[in-house]
N, C-alpha and C positions, 0 to 999 in steps of 0.2 A: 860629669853631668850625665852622659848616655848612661855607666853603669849605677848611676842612683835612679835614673827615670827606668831603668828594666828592673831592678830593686822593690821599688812603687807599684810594679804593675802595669806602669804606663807602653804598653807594645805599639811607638807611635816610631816613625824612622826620623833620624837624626840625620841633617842637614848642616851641612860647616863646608866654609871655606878652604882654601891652600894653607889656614895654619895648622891643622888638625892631618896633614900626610906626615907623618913622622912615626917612627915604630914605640917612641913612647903613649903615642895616642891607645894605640891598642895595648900596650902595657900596661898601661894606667883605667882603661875601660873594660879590657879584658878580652879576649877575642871571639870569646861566643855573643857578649851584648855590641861589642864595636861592628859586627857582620851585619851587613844591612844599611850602614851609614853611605851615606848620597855625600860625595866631594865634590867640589868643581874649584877645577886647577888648569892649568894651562901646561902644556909642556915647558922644561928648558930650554930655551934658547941655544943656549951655550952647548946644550947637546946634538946637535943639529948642526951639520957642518953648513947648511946651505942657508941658514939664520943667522951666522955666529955676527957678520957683521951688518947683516940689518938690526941686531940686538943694541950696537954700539952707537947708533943713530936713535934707536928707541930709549935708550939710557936718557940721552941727551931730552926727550920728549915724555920726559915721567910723568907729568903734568896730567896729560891727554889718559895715559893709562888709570890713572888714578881717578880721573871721571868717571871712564866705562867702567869699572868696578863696581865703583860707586851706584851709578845706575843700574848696574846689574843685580847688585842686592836689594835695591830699593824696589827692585821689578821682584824678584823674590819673595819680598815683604811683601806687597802686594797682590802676590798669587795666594801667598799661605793664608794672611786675610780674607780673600775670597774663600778659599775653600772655607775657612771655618764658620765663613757669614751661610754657607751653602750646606754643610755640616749639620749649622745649626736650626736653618729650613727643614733640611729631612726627619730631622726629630722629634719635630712637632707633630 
């Protein structure tokens, strides 16, 4: 998707979640149009010696994480909507 929207013309920055860190992302997008892409991820836990076993509690509490996610992209949604309601103000 990035590299058919730089394809297009469209020079707008691409926005994605923790499934999009993986090196076939930029493989598959290319790494002059994937440059510029906004992630939001979290560290590993598991890498983190002083997490490892609040991790194993957190496991147990998936639930909870899977809400704040949730709200957090809906808060996302929300901002990019504004911008474009605001986008579309300035145009006129």
């Amino acid at each position: 998707m990035v590299r058919q929207a730089k394809e297009l013309g469209l020079n707008a920055p691409f926005m994605s979640g923790d499934g999009s860190i993986d090196p076939k992302f930029i493989e598959i997008a290319g790494s002059k149009e994937a440059e510029g892409t906004y992630m939001t991820f979290s560290p590993d836990p598991q890498n983190i010696p002083t997490a490892r076993n609040l991790s194993k509690d957190t496991r147990r509490n998936m639930v909870n994480w899977v809400l704040i996610q949730y709200m957090h992209m809906m808060h996302q949604i929300s901002c990019l909507q504004r911008l474009r309601r605001l986008t579309a103000l300035k145009a006129k």
